[in-house]
PATI-595085 format. One record per residue (C-alpha): chain; z, y, x. Coordinates in Angstrom, 1 decimal, decimal comma, m for minus. Layout:
REM PATI-595085
PT  chain      c3      c2      c1
PT      A       Z       Y       X
...
END
This chain:
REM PATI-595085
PT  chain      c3      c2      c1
PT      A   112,9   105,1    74,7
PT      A   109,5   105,7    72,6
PT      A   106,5   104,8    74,0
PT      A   103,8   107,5    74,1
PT      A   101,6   106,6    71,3
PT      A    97,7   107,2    71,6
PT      A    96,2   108,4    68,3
PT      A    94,1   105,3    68,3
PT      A    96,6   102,5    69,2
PT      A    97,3    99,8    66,5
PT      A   100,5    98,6    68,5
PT      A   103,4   100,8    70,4
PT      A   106,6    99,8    71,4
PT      A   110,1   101,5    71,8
PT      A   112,9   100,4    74,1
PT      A   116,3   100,2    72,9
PT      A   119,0    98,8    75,6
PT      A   117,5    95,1    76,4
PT      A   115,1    94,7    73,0
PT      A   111,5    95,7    73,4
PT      A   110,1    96,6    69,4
PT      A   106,6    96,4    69,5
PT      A   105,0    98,2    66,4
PT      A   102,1    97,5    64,9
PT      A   100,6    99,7    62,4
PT      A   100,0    98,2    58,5
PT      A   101,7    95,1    59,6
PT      A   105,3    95,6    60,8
PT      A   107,5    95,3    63,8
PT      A   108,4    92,1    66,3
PT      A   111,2    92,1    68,4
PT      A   112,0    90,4    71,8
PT      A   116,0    90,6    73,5
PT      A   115,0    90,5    77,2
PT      A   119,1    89,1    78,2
PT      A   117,8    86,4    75,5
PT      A   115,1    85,1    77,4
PT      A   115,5    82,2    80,5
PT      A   115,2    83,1    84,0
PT      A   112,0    81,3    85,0
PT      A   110,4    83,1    81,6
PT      A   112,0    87,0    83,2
PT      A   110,6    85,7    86,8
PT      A   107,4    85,2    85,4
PT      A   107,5    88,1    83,5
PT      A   108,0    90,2    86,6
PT      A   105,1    88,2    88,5
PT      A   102,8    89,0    85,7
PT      A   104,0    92,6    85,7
PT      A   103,6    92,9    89,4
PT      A   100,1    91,8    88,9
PT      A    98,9    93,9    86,4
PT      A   100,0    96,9    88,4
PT      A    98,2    95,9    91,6
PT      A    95,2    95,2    89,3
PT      A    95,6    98,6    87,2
PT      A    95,8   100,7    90,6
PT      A    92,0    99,2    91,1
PT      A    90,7   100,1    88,2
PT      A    88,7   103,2    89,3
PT      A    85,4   103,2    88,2
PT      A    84,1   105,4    90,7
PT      A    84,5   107,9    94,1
PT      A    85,1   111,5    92,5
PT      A    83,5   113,3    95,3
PT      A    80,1   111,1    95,5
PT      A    80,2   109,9    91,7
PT      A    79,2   106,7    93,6
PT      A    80,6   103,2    92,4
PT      A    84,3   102,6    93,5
PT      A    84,4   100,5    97,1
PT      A    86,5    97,4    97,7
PT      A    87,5    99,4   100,6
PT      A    88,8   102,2    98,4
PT      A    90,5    99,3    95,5
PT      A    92,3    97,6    98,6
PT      A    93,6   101,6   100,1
PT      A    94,7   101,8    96,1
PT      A    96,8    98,3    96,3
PT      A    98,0    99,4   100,3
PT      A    99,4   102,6    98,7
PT      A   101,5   100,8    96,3
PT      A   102,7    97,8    98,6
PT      A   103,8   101,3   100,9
PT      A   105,7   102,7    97,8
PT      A   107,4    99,5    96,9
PT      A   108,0    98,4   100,0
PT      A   110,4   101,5   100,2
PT      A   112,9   100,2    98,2
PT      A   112,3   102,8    96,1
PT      A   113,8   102,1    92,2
PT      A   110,9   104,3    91,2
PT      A   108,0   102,4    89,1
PT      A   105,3   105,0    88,4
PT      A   103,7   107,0    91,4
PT      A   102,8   109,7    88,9
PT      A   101,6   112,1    90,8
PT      A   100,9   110,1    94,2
PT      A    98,1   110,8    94,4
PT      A    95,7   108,4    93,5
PT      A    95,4   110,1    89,9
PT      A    93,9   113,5    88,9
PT      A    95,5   116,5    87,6
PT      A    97,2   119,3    90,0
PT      A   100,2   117,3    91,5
PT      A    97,5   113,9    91,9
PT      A    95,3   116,0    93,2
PT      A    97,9   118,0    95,7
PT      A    99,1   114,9    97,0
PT      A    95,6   113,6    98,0
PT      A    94,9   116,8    99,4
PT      A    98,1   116,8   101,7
PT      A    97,5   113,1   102,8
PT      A    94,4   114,2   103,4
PT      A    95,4   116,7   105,7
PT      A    98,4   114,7   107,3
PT      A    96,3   111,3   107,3
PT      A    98,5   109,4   105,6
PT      A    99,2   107,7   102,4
PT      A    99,4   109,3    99,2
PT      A   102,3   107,2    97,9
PT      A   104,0   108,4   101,4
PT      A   103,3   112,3   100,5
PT      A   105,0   112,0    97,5
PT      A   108,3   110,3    98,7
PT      A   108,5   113,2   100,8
PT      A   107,6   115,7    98,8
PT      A   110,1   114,2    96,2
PT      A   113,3   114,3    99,4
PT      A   112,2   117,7   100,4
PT      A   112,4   118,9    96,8
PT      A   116,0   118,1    96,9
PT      A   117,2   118,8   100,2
PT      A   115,7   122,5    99,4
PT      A   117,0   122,2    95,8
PT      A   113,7   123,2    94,2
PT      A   111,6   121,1    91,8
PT      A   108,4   119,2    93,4
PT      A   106,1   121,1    90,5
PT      A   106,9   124,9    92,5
PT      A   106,2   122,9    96,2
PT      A   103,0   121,7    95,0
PT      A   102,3   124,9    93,2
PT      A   103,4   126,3    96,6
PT      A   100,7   124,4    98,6
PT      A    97,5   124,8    95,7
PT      A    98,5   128,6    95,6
PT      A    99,0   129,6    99,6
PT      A    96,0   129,6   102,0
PT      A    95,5   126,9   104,1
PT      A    94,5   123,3   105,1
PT      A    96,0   121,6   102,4
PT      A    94,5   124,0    99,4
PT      A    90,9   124,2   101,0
PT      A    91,1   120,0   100,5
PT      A    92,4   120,8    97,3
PT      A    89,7   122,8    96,0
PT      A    87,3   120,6    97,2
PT      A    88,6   117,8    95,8
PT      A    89,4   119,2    92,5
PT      A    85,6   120,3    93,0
PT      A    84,1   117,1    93,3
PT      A    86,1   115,8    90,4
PT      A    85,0   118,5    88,2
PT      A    81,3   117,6    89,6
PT      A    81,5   114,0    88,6
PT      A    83,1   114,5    85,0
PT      A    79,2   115,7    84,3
PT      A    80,8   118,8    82,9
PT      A    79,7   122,3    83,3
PT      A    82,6   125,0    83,1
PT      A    79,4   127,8    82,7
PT      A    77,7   125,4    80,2
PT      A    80,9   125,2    77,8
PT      A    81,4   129,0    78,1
PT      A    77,9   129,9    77,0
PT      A    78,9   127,3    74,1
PT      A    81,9   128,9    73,4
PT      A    80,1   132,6    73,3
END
């Protein structure tokens, strides 16, 4: 598995079986055999993994509808979400798309929580079992929901507003650029 690389990172990895290569560019390559390591090393090595997601799902810098300053309130919802979603079961690491992120299916999923009142990370696991008990992909049911009037896409809009709104960026500004 290769690692998506940014166009600024100095170090990447790839994931082959158990070894981890991490890359780093001008100076080589360092290898690590995860079935090589002790158990107390993998246990802390999960521990330390678990905590840097919980702390990674906090780091929002700010409320996209107010532009205001991020709440503890709102970085504790973030770290309830994913103690929901693990607490599942669920072999599935990344919530992409639960919500919590931007783009259409983050957005979709905050919009349907919204409108259900429940948790993102909750929307997504059923969005993801109704996907395959109708056999269609969960892209075309959130597509489905953005696209068709109703509850969920008026949230949507407005959410997707407010974001736009508090990336500072005007869509008629950049045309007028572009002209």
């Amino acid at each position: 598995m290769q690692a998506k690389r940014k166009s600024n990172s100095v170090v990447t990895h790839t994931i082959a079986g158990s070894v981890i290569t991490f890359n780093v560019v001008g100076a080589g390559s360092a290898e690590v055999d995860i079935n090589n390591l002790s158990n107390e090393v993998k246990e802390r090595a999960m521990v330390h993994g678990i905590i840097q997601r919980f702390s990674d799902a906090t780091a929002i810098s700010r409320d996209l509808e107010t532009g205001k300053p991020a709440t503890p309130a709102e970085k504790l919802a973030r770290m309830q979400a994913l103690v929901e979603h693990y607490s599942t079961g669920t072999a599935v690491w990344s919530r992409a798309g639960a919500g919590s992120g931007s783009g259409e299916a983050g957005l979709t999923v905050r919009a349907i929580a919204e409108v259900l009142g429940i948790a993102a990370a909750l929307v997504a696991e059923r969005i993801e079992g109704l996907a395959g008990k109708r056999g269609i992909s969960e892209a075309k049911i959130y597509a489905e929901f953005r696209s068709n009037p109703g509850k969920v896409r008026e949230a949507y809009i407005r959410l997707r507003d407010a974001e736009a709104k508090a990336s500072g960026i005007n869509a008629d500004d950049l045309l007028a650029e572009l002209g």
